[in-house]
C-alpha positions, -999 to 999 in steps of 0.1 A, spaced: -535 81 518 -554 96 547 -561 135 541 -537 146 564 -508 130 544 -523 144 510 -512 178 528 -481 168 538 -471 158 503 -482 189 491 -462 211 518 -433 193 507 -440 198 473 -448 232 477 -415 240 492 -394 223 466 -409 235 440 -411 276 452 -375 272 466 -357 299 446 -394 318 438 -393 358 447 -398 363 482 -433 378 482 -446 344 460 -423 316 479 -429 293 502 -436 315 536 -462 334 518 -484 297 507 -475 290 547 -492 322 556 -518 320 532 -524 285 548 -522 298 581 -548 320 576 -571 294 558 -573 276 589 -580 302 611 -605 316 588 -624 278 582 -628 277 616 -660 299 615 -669 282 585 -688 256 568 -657 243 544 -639 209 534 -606 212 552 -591 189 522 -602 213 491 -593 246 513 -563 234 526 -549 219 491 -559 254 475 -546 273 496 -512 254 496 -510 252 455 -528 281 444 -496 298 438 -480 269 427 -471 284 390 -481 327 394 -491 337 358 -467 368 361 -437 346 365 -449 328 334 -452 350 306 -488 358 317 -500 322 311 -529 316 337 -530 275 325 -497 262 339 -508 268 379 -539 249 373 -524 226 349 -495 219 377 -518 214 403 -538 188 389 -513 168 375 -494 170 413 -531 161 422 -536 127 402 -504 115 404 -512 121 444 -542 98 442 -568 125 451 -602 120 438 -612 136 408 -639 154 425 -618 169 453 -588 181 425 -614 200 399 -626 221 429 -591 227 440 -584 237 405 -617 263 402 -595 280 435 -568 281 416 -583 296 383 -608 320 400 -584 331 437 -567 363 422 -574 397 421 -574 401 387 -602 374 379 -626 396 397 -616 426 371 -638 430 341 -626 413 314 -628 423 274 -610 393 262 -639 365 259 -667 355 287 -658 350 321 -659 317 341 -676 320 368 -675 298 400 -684 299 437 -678 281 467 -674 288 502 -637 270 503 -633 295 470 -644 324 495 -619 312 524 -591 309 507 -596 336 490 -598 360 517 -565 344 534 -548 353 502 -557 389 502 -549 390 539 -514 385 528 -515 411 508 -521 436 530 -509 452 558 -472 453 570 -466 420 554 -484 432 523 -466 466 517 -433 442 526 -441 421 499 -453 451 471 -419 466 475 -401 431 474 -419 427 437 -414 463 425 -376 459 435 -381 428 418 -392 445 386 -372 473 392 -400 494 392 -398 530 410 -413 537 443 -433 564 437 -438 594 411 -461 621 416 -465 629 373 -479 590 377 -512 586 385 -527 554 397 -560 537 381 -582 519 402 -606 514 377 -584 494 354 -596 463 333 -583 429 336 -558 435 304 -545 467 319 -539 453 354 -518 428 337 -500 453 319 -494 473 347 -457 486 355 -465 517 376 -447 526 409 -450 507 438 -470 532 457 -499 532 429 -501 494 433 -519 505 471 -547 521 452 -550 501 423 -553 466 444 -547 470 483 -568 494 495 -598 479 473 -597 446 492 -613 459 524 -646 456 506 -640 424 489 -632 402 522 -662 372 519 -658 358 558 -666 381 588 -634 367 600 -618 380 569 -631 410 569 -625 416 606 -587 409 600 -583 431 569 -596 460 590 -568 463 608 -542 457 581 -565 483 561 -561 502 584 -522 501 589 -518 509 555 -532 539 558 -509 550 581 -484 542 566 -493 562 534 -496 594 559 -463 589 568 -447 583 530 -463 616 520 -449 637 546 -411 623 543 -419 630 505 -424 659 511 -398 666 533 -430 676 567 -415 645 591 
């Protein structure tokens, strides 16, 4: 199979297997998050094959719609992989994406030693993913999965923790609101690409505004 038909099985794929996931984890957000890998790789040095197959699988199997388990994504992935006929090489760097892509990996962690793993098709993907999580898609998406977990929108007597471990962000169930500066205002600073980072200002920048404007019709000022 040429490389461009390893990604059209994988789309397909993709789609059938996200069909009934919650909207801010289905299928349009890996198209976005794809989208944005290939506009990002254009300024850099990357396999197209590795970026584009992590950034189409690397929500193949979320750990918070699994009971926490962070194995079945990658394990998913590389099984689709072989069975695929990628080369081994190609599928255990598409994997490290995988394992290493979220937010939470780049938490401090008490449980045991961290992996640790670079690579610029890593850094690309990486940044198209937080890309989607900001923004007007991003605060579409962070209400989407509080209404999801039925989680409130906002309480004052709640505080947010942006300092939180790896275990506590996974144990998270705070408002909605607190998730902005617990994870998506942090990921300004932690774009990798100048592409990236040029994109994120904006959507930073957007959510700002927007939390100026949730305060005062809190408040009851607009």
């Amino acid at each position: 199979m040429t490389d461009t038909e390893f990604i059209e099985e994988t789309i397909q794929f993709v789609k059938e297997t996200l069909a009934k996931a919650e909207g801010g984890h289905d299928w349009f957000h890996i198209q976005r998050v794809f989208n944005n890998t290939l506009l990002i790789a254009k300024d850099e040095k990357v396999d197209i094959l590795v970026a584009s197959l992590g950034a189409l699988l690397h929500d193949i199997a979320d750990a918070k719609f699994h009971d926490g388990d962070e194995t079945v994504g990658p394990t998913m992935a590389r099984s689709f992989l072989d069975a695929l006929g990628v080369d081994k090489k190609t599928i255990a760097h598409v994997v490290n994406i995988i394992e290493h892509i979220s937010f939470k990996s780049s938490l401090k962690d008490h449980t045991g030693p961290q992996k640790k793993f670079a690579s610029k098709e890593l850094e690309v993907v990486q940044d198209a993913d937080r890309l989607d999580a900001i923004g007007a898609i991003g605060i579409a998406r962070a209400f989407n999965y509080g209404g999801f977990k039925n989680r409130q929108l906002y309480n004052p007597e709640i505080a947010p923790n942006p300092k939180m471990t790896k275990e506590e962000y996974k144990k998270a169930k705070g408002p909605t609101i607190n998730h902005f500066y617990e994870k998506l205002l942090l990921l300004k600073n932690k774009m990798n690409t100048k592409a990236g980072a040029k994109l994120a200002e904006i959507r930073h920048q957007y959510m700002l505004d927007y939390l100026v404007q949730f305060d005062k019709e809190w408040h009851g000022l607009s």
